[in-house]
C-alpha positions as CSV (number, residue, x, y, z in Angstrom):
1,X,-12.9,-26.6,26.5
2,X,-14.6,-28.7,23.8
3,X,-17.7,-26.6,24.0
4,X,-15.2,-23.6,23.5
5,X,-13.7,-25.1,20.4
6,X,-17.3,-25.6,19.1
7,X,-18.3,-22.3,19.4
8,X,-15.1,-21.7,17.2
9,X,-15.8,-23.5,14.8
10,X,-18.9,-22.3,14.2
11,X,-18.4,-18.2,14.7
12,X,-18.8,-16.8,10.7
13,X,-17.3,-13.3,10.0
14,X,-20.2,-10.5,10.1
15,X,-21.4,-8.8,6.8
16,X,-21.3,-5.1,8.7
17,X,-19.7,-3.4,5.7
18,X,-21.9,-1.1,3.9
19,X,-20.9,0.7,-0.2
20,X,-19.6,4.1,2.5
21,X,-17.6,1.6,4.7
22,X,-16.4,-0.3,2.0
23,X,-15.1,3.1,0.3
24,X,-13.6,4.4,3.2
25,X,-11.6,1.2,3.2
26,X,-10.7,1.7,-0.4
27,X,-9.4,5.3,-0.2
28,X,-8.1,5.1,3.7
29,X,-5.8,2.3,2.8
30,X,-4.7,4.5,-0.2
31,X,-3.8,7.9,1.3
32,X,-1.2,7.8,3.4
33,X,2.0,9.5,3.8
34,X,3.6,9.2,0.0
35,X,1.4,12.0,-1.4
36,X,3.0,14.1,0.6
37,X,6.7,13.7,-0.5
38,X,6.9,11.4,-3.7
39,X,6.4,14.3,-5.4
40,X,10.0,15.6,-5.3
41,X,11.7,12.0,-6.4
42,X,9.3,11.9,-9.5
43,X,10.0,15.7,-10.3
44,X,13.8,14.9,-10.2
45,X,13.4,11.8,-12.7
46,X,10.8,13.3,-15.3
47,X,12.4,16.7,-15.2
48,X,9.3,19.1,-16.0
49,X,5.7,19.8,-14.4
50,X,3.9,18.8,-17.2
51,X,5.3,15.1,-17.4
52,X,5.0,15.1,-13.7
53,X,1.6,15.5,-14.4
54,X,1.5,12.9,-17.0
55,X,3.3,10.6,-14.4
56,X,0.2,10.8,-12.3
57,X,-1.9,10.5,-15.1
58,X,-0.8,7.3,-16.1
59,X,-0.4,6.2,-12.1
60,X,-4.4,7.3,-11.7
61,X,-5.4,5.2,-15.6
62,X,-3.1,2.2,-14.1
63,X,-5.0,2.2,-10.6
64,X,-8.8,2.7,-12.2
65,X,-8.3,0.3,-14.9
66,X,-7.1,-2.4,-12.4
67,X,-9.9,-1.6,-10.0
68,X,-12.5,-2.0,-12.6
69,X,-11.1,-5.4,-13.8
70,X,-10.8,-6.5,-9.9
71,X,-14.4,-5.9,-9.5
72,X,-15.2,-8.9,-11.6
73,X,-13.1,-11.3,-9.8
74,X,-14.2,-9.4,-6.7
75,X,-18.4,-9.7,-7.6
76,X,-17.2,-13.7,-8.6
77,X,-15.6,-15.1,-5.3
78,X,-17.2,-12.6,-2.7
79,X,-15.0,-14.0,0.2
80,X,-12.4,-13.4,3.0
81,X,-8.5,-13.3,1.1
82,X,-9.8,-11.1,-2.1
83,X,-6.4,-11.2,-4.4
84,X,-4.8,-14.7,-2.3
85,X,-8.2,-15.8,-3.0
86,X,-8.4,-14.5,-7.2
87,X,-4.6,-16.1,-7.2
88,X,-5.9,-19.2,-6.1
89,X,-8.7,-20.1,-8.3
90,X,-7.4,-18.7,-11.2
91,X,-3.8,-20.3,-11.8
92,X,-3.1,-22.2,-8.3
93,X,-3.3,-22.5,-4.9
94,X,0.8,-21.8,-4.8
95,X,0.3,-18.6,-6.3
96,X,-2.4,-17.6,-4.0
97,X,0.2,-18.4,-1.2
98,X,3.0,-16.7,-2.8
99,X,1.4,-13.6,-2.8
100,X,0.3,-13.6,0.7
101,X,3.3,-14.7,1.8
102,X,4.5,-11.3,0.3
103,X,1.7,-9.9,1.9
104,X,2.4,-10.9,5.3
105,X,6.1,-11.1,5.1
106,X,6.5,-7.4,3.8
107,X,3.6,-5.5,1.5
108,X,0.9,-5.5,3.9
109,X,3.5,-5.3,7.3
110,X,6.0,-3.3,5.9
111,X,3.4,-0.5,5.2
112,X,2.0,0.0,7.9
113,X,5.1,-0.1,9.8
114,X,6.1,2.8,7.3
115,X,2.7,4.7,8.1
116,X,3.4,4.1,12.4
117,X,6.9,5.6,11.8
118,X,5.8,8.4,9.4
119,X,3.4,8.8,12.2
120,X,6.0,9.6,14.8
121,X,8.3,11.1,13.0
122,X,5.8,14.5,12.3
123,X,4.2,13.5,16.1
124,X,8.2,14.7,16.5
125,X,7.2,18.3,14.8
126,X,4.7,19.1,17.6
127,X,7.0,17.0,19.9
128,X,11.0,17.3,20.0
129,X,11.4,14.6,22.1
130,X,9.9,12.4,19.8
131,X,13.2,11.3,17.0
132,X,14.9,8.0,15.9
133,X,17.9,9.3,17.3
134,X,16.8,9.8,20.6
135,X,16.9,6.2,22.0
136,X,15.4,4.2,24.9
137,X,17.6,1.3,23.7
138,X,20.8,2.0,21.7
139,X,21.4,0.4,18.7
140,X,22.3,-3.6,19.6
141,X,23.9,-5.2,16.0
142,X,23.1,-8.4,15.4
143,X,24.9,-8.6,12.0
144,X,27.3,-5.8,10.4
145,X,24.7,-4.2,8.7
146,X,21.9,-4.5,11.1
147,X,21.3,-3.6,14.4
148,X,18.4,-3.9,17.1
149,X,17.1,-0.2,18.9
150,X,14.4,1.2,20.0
151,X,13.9,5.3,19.9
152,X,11.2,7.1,21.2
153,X,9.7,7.4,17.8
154,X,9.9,3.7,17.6
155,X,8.2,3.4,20.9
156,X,6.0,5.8,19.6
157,X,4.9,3.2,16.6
158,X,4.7,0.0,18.7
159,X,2.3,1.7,20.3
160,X,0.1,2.9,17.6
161,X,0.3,-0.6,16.1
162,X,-0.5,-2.4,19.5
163,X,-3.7,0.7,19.9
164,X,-4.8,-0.4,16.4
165,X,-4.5,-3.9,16.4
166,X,-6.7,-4.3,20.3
167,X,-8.7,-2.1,18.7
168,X,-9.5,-4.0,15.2
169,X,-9.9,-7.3,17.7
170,X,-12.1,-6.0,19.5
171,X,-14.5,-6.2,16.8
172,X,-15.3,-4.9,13.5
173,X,-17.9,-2.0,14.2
174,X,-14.8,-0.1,15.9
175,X,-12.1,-0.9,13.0
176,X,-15.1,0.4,10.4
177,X,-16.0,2.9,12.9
178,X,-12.0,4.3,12.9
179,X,-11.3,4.0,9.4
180,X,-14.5,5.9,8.3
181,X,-13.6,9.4,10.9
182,X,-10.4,9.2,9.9
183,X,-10.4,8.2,5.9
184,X,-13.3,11.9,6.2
185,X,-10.6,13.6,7.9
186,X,-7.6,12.9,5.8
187,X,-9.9,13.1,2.6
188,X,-10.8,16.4,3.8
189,X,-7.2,17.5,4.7
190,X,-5.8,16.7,1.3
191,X,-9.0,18.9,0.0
192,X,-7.7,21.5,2.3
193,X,-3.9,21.5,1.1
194,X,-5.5,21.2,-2.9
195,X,-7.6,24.8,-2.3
196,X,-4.9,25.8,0.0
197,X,-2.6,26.3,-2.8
198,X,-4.8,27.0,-5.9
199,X,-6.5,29.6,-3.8
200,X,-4.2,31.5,-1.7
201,X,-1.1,30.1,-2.9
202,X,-1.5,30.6,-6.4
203,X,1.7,32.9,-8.1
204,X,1.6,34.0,-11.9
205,X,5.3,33.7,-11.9
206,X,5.4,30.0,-10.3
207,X,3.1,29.2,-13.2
208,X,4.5,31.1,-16.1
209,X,7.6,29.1,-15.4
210,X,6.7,25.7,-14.9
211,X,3.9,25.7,-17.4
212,X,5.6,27.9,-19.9
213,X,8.5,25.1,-20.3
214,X,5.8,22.1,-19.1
215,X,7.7,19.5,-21.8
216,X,11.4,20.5,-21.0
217,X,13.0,18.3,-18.9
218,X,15.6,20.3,-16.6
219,X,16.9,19.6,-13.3
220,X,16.6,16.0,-13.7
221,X,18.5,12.9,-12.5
222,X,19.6,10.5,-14.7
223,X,17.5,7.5,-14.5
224,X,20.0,5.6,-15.9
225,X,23.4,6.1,-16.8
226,X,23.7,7.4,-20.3
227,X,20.0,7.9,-20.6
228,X,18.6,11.2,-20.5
229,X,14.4,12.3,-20.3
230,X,15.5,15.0,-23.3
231,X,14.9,12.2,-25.6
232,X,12.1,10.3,-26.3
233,X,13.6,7.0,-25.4
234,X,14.7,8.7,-22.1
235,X,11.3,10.4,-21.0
236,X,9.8,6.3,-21.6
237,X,12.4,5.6,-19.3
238,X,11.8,8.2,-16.4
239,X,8.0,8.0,-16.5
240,X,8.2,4.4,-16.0
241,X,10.8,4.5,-13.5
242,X,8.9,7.7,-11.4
243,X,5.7,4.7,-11.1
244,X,7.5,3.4,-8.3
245,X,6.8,6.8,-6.3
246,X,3.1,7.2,-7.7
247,X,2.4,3.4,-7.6
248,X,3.5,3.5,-4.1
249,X,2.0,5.9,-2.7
250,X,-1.4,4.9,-5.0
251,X,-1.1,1.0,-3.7
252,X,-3.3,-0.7,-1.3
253,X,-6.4,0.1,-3.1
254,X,-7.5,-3.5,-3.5
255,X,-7.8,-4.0,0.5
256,X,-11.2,-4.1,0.3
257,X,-11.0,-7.3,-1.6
258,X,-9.4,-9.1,1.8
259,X,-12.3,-7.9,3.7
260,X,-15.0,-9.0,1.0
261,X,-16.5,-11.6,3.4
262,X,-17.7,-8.6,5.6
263,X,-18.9,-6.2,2.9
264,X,-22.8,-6.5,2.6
265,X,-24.1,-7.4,-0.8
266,X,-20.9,-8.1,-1.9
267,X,-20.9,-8.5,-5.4
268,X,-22.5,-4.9,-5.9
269,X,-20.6,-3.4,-3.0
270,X,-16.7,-4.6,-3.4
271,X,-16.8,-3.2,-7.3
272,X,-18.5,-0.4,-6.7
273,X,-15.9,1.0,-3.6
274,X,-13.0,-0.2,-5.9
275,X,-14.2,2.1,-8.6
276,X,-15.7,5.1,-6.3
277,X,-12.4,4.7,-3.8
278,X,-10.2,4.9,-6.4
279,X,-11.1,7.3,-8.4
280,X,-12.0,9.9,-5.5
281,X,-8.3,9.4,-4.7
282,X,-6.4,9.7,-8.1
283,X,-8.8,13.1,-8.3
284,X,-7.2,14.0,-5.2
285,X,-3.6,13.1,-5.7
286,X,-3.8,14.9,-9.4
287,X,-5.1,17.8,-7.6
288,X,-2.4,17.7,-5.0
289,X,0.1,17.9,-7.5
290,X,-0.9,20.7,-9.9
291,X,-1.4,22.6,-6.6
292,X,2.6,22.2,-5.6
293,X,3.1,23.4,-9.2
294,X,1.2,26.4,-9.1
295,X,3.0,27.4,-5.5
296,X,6.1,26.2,-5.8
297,X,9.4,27.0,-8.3
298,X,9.7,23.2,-10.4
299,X,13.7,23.3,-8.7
300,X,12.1,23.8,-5.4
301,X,9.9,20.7,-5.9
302,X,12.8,18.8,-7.2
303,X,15.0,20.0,-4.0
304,X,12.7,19.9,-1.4
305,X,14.0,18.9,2.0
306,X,13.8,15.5,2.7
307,X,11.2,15.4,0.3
308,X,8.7,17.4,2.0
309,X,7.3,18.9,-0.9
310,X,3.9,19.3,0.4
311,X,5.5,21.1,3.7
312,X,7.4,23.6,1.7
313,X,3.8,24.4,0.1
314,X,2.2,25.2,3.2
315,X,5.4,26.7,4.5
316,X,5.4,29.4,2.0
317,X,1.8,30.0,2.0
318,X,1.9,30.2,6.3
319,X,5.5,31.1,6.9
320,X,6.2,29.1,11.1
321,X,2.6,27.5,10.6
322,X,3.2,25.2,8.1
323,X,5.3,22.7,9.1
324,X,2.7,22.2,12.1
325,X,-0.3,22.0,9.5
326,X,1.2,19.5,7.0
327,X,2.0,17.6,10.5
328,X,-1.2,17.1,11.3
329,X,-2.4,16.4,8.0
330,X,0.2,13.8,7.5
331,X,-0.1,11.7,11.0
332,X,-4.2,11.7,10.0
333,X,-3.4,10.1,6.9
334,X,-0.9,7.5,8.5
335,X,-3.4,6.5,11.4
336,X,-6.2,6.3,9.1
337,X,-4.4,3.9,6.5
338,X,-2.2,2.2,9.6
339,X,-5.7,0.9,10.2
340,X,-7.3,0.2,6.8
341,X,-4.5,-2.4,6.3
342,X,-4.4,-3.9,9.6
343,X,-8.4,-4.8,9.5
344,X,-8.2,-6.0,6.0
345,X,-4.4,-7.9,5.8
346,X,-5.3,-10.0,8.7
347,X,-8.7,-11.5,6.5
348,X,-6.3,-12.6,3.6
349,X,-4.3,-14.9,6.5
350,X,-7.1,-16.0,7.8
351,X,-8.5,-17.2,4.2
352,X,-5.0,-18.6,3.9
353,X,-5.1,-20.6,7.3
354,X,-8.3,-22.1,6.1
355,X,-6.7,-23.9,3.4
356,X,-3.9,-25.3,5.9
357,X,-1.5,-22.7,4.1
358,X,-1.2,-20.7,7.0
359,X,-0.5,-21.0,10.8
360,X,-4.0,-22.9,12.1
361,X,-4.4,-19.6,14.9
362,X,-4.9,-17.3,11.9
363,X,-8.0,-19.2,11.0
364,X,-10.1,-18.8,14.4
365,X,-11.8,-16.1,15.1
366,X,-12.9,-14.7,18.4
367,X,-16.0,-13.3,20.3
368,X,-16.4,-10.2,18.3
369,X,-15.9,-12.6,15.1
370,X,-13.0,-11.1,14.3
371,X,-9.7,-13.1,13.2
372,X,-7.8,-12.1,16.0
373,X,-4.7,-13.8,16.5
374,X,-4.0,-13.4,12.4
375,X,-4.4,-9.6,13.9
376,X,-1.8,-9.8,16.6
377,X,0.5,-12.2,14.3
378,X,0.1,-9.4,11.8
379,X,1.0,-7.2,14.8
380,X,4.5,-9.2,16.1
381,X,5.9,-8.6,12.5
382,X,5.2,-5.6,12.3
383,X,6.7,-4.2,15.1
384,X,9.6,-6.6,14.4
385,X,10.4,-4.4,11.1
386,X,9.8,-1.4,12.8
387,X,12.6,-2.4,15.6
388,X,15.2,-3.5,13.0
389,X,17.5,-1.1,11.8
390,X,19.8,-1.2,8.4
391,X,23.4,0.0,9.3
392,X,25.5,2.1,6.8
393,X,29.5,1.3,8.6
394,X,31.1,3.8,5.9
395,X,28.8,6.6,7.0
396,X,27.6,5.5,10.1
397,X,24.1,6.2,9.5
398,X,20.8,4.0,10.4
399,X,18.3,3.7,8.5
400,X,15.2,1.4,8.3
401,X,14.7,-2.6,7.4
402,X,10.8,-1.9,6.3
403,X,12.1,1.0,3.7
404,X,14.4,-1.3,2.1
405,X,12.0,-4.2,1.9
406,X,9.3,-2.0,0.5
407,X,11.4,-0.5,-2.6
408,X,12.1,-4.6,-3.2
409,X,8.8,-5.3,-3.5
410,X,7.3,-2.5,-5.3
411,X,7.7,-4.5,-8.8
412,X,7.0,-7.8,-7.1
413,X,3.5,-6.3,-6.6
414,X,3.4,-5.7,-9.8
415,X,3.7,-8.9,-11.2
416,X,0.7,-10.5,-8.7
417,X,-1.7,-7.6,-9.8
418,X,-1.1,-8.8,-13.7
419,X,-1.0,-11.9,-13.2
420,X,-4.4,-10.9,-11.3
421,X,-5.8,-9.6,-13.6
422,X,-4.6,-12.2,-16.4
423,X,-6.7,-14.5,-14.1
424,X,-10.0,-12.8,-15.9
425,X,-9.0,-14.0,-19.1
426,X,-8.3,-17.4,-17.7
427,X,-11.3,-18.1,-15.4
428,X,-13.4,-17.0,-18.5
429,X,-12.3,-19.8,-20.1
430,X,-12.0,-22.2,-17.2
431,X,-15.2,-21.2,-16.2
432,X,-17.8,-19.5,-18.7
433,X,-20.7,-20.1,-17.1
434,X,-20.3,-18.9,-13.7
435,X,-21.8,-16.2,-12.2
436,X,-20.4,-12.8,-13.0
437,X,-22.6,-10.3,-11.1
438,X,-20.0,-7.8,-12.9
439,X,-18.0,-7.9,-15.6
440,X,-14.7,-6.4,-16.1
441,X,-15.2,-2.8,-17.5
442,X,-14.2,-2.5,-21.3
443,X,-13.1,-6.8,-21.7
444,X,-11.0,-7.6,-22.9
445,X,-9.5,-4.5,-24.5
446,X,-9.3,-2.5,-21.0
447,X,-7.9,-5.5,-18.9
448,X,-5.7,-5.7,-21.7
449,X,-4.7,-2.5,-21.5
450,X,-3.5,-2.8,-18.1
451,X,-1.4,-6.1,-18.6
452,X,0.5,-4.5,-21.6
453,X,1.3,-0.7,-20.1
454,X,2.0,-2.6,-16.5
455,X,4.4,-5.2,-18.0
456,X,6.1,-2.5,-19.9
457,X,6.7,-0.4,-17.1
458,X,8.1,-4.0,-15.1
459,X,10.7,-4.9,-17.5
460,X,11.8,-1.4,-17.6
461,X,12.2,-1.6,-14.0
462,X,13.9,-5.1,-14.2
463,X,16.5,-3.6,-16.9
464,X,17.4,-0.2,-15.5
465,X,16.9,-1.0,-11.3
466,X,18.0,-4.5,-11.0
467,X,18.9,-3.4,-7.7
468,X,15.6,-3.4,-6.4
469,X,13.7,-5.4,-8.1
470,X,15.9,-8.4,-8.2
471,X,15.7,-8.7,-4.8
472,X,11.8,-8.6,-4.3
473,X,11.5,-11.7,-7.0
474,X,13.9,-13.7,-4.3
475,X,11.6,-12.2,-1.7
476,X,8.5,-14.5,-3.4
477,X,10.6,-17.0,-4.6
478,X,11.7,-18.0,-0.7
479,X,7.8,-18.7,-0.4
480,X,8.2,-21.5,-2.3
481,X,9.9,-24.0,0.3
482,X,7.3,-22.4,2.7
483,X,4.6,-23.4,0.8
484,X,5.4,-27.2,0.7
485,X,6.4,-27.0,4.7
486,X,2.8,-25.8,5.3
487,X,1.3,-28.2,2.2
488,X,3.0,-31.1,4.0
489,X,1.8,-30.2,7.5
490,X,-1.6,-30.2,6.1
491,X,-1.4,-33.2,4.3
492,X,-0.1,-35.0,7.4
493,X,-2.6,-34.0,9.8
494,X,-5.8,-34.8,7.6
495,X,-4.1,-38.5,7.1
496,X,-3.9,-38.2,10.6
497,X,-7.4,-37.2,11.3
498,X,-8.7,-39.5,9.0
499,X,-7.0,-42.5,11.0
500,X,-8.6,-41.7,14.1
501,X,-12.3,-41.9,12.4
C-alpha cells in the first residue's frame, strides 16, 4: 500500500500533445451541436440575413481576439488548469476556484451532457425507439418542478458518457487518438453541408430576397419589450442579445488551456492551436451560415422546426435523405466535442485538487497518468444532470435541468473570460519581467478591444435578460462558502501534518 501511494505521488502527466492534437482539441471542443440550430433563434432576434451575418461576425472577432490574448497567459503558465490556473495568479486563488467551480458544477458538465443528449436525440432519427418520452423509468418528482427519469435516450447518454470517460482513463493516446478521427470527421461534415448548399443548393430567388433587403429587419422577435431591431438602438440590442446563441455554440475553445500540461512545447503549441482552432472554426460557422441563406427563404430560417435550420437545408436539397444526413453529421459533432471536454475539464480539477481546493482524489492520477477519478467525478455529475428533469405543471411538459443551467451561465462565462483577459494587463504589471514566450496579439489595444465590446454585450444582457443572467451570478456566488469549506480543510490537515513531523 505505501509503495502504491509512492508511485502516486510521483506519476507526472505525459507531454503527448503535438500543435495537430492540440488543434483538434481546440476546434473538437468547439463544434458541436449549436451550429446546427442557433441559427433560427439569432435570425428571429436580428431580423435580416445580413445582420445575421454580422452576428457571426462579431461572435468569430470576439472568439479570435480572446484566443490571441489567452495565448500569452497560456505560453506564461504552461500547466494543467489553463483559465483556473490564469484566474489564480492573476487576481486570486478564490477566483481561480470560482471559476472552476462553475466549470465543474455546470459549464464544462452541463455541455457535455447537452452534446450526449443531442447525441441520442438524432441516434432517435435512424432509431424510433430511441426518445425522451419513451421511458425505462417514469418520471419520479422529487420537488414540484423537478422530477427523476430515465428514457431510452437518456440511457442512451449515460452510456456515451460512461464509453468516453473509461476511455479518456484509460490513457491519453486514446482520448487524443478519439478526438483527432472525430474533430477530421465533423470538420469535414460541416465542409460538406457548406458546399452542399453553395453548390447544389444555391437558388437566385433565395438570394435575391434575403440579400436584396440584407439590412431590413422583418420577422423578428422583440428582444425586449418596446424595443424594436428597426432602430438603431434596437439592432445594438438584438445583436448583443443573438451572442448568447453564437457565443454558445462558439464556446469551449479555450479547452486546450486545461490540458496545457500535456501539450508538447507548450508555450509555442497552446497559442498557436488557440489561434489555428479558432479561426478554422469561425471560417466554418460563417460559411455554414451564408450557406442556409443562400438555400433557405430568411422566414424559413426564422421558423424552422425546432430549430433545425441546418436539417431543413439538407432536407430541401435531398427531399427523405436529409434528415438522416444532418443526423449523422450532428451525432459526429456531439461525440467528438462530448470527448474534447471530458479529457480537458477533468485537468482543470485536478490542478484545483493540487492546491487543496478540490476533492484530494481529483489530484492522483493513475497508471496511464491520467487523472482518473477527477474523470469519473466529472462523469457522476454529468450523468446526474442528464437524469434530472425540469417540470412545467401548467403544461405538463419535461424538459431538461442542464438546458436551464447552461442559458444561466452563458453570461457568467463571460465575466471569467474578461476578467481573463484583464489578468494580462495585471500580471504585466505584477510581473514585468517574466517570461512571455508570446505576447498578446495587438496589446494592449486588441485585449482592450475585447474587454470593452464583451462588457457591452454583458450589461446588455444583465439589463434586458435578468432572467438568465441573474441566476448564473448566484450560480458563482454559491462557490464562495465552498471555497472556505475546502480552504479550511486544507489549512487543517497541513497543521495536522505538520504536528506529526
Amino acid at each position: 500500500m505505501i509503495q502504491s501511494q509512492s508511485e502516486e505521488t510521483h506519476r507526472k502527466l505525459n507531454r503527448s500533445l503535438g500543435l495537430f492534437d492540440s488543434t483538434m482539441i481546440v476546434a473538437g471542443s468547439m463544434i458541436g451541436s449549436g451550429i446546427f440550430i442557433v441559427a433560427a433563434e439569432m435570425a428571429r432576434e436580428v431580423g435580416s440575413a445580413g445582420w445575421l451575418m454580422v452576428a457571426w461576425l462579431i461572435a468569430g472577432i470576439l472568439t479570435m481576439t480572446a484566443a490571441l490574448s489567452y495565448g500569452e497567459l497560456a505560453a506564461m503558465m504552461p500547466h494543467a488548469g489553463g483559465q483556473y490556473v490564469y484566474l489564480r495568479e492573476a487576481f486570486s486563488p478564490l477566483w481561480g476556484f470560482l471559476y472552476g467551480w462553475t466549470l465543474f458544477l455546470v459549464i464544462q458538465t452541463g455541455t457535455i451532457a447537452a452534446s450526449s443528449v443531442g447525441f441520442a436525440r438524432y441516434l432517435g432519427v435512424l432509431c424510433p425507439q430511441i426518445t425522451e418520452v419513451r421511458y425505462i423509468v417514469p418520471p419520479i418528482h422529487i420537488l414540484p418542478t423537478y422530477a427523476i427519469s430515465l428514457s431510452t435516450a437518456q440511457l442512451v447518454s449515460l452510456l456515451l458518457i460512461a464509453f468516453l470517460t473509461w476511455t479518456n482513463t484509460s490513457g491519453l493516446k486514446y482520448g487524443k487518438g478519439v478526438q483527432n478521427v472525430f474533430t477530421t470527421m465533423k470538420i469535414g461534415s460541416l465542409i460538406g453541408v457548406i458546399l452542399i448548399g453553395l453548390l447544389i443548393g444555391w437558388k437566385a430567388s433565395v438570394v435575391s430576397s434575403n440579400f436584396g433587403h440584407a439590412w431590413t429587419p422583418r420577422g423578428f422577435t422583440l428582444p425586449a419589450p418596446g424595443i424594436s431591431p428597426v432602430t438603431g438602438f434596437g439592432m445594438l440590442i438584438a445583436l448583443c442579445t443573438a451572442q448568447i446563441g453564437s457565443l454558445f455554440a462558439a464556446d469551449a475553445w479555450n479547452n486546450i488551456t486545461f490540458s496545457a500540461g500535456e501539450v508538447r512545447n507548450p508555450s509555442r503549441n497552446v497559442p498557436l492551436s488557440l489561434a489555428l482552432g479558432t479561426i478554422i472554426v469561425m471560417v466554418l460557422y460563417m460559411g455554414a451560415n451564408f450557406a442556409y441563406t443562400v438555400v433557405l427563404p430568411f422566414s424559413e430560417i426564422q421558423h424552422a422546426p425546432s430549430d433545425r435550420v441546418a436539417a431543413m437545408v439538407l432536407q430541401a436539397i435531398f427531399p427523405g435523405l436529409g434528415p438522416t444526413l444532418i443526423a449523422i453529421a450532428i451525432m459526429v459533432s456531439a461525440f467528438g466535442c462530448m470527448n474534447g471536454m471530458i479529457l480537458s475539464g477533468a485537468r482543470a480539477y485536478y490542478a484545483m485538487s493540487l492546491d487543496g481546493l478540490f476533492f484530494k482524489k481529483a489530484s492522483i492520477l493513475n497508471r496511464s497518468n491520467v487523472p482518473s477519478a477527477a474523470l469519473i467525478m466529472q462523469g457522476m455529475w454529468t450523468a446526474v444532470l442528464v437524469l434530472v428533469r425540469t417540470y412545467q405543471p401548467a403544461t405538463n411538459t419535461y424538459g431538461n435541468l442542464y438546458s436551464n443551467l447552461l442559458d444561466y451561465v452563458v453570461s457568467a462565462a463571460l465575466i471569467f473570460y474578461i476578467l481573463t483577459i484583464a489578468g494580462i494587463f495585471r500580471l504585466r504589471r505584477l510581473q514585468p519581467k517574466a517570461e512571455r514566450p508570446y505576447r498578446a496579439f495587438g496589446y494592449p489595444f486588441v485585449p482592450a478591444l475585447y474587454i470593452i465590446a464583451a462588457t457591452v454585450i454583458l450589461v446588455i444582457l444583465f439589463i434586458y435578460r435578468p432572467t438568465t443572467t441573474i441566476p448564473g451570478v448566484l450560480i458563482v456566488l454559491i462557490g464562495v462558502p465552498v471555497y472556505f469549506l475546502f480552504k479550511y480543510r486544507t489549512q487543517r490537515e497541513r497543521k495536522r501534518a505538520a504536528t506529526l513531523v
